[in-house]
KEKE-3310 file (N, C-alpha, C; in steps of 0.2 Angstrom, whole numbers, plus 5000, padded with zeros to 4 digits):
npx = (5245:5240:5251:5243:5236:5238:5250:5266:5282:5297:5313:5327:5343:5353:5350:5341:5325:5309:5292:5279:5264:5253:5242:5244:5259:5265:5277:5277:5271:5275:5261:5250:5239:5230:5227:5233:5249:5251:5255:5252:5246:5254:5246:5233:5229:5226:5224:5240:5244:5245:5246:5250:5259:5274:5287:5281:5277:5290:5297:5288:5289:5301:5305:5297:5303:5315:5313:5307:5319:5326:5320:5315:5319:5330:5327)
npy = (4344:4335:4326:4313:4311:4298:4295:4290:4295:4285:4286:4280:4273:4275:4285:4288:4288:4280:4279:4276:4266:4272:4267:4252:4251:4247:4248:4262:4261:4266:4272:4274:4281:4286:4299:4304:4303:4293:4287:4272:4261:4244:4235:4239:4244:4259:4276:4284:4298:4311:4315:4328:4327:4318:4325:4338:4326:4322:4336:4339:4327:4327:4338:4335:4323:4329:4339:4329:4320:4331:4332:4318:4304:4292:4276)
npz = (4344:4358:4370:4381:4396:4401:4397:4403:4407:4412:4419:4418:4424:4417:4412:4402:4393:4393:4385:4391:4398:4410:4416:4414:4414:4402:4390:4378:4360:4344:4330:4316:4308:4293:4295:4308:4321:4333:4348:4358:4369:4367:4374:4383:4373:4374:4366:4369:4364:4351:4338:4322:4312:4310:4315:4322:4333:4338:4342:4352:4359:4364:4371:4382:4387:4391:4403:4411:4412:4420:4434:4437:4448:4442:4441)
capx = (5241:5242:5253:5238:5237:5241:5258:5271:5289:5303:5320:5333:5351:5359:5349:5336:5318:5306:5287:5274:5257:5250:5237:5247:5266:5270:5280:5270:5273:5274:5257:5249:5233:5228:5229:5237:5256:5250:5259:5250:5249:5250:5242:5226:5225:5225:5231:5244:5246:5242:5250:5249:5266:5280:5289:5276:5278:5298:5297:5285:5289:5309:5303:5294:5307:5317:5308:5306:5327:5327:5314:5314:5324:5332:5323)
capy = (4339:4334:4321:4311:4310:4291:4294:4293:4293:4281:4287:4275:4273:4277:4295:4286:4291:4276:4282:4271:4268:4273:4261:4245:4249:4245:4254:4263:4260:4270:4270:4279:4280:4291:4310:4305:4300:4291:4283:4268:4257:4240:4231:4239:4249:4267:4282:4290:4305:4310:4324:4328:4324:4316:4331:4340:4323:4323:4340:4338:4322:4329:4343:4334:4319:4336:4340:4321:4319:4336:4333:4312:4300:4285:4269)
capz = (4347:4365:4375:4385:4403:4402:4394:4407:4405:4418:4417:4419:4428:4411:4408:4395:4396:4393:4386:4394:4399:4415:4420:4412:4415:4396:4385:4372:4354:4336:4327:4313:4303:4287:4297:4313:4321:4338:4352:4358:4370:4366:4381:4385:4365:4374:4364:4375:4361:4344:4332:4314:4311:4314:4316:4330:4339:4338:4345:4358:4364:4365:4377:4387:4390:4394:4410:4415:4415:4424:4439:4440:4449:4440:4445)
cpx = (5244:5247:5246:5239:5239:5247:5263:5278:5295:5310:5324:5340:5353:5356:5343:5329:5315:5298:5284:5268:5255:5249:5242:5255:5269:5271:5273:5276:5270:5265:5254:5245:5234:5230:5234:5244:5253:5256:5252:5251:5246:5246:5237:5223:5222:5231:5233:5247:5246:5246:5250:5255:5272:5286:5288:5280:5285:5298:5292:5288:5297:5309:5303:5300:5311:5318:5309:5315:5329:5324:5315:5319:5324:5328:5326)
cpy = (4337:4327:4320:4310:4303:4291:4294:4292:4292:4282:4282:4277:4275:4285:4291:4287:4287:4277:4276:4274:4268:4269:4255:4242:4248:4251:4256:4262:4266:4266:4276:4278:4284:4299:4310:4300:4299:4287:4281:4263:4250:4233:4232:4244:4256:4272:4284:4298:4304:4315:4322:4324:4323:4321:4334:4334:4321:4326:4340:4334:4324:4331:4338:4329:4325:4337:4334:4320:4326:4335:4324:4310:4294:4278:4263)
cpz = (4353:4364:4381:4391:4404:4401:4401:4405:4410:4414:4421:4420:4422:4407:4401:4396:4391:4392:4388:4397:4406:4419:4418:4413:4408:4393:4378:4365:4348:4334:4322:4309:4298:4288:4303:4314:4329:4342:4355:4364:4369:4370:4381:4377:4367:4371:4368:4372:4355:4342:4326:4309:4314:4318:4324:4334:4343:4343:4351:4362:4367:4372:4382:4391:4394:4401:4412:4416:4421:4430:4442:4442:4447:4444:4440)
residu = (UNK:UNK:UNK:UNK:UNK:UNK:UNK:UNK:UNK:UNK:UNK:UNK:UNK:UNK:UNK:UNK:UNK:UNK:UNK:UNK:UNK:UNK:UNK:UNK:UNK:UNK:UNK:UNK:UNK:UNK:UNK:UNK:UNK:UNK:UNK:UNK:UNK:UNK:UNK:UNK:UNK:UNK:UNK:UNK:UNK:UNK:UNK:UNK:UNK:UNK:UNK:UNK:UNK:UNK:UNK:UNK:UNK:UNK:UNK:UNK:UNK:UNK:UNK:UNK:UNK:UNK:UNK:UNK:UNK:UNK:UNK:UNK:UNK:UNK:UNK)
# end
């Protein structure tokens, strides 16, 4: 299950990747209903990513920070 185009991720002076929401600037947050493993955010209540299990969302969201300490600079 995807990572959402509002997801973004700010890498920080110390190498830490920071998931966050888009339009609102806040970090996203853990959530999870009945079938889904959600990141959330909690300012404006936009899912930024869904997957079936914790697991997937581990391994996706890994990768991706991955890329984002590879390509971003520190802010």
């Amino acid at each position: 299950m995807p990572i959402h185009g509002l997801l973004m991720g700010v890498l920080d002076a110390y190498g830490h990747v920071t998931l966050m929401c888009r339009d609102c600037n806040t970090p996203a947050e853990d959530a999870k209903t009945a079938e889904t493993i959600l990141k959330l955010c909690p300012q404006c209540g936009m899912p930024l990513g869904e997957w079936a299990t914790e697991t997937e969302r581990n391994s996706e969201l890994r990768k991706w920070a991955e890329r984002i300490k590879r390509t971003a600079r520190p802010e």
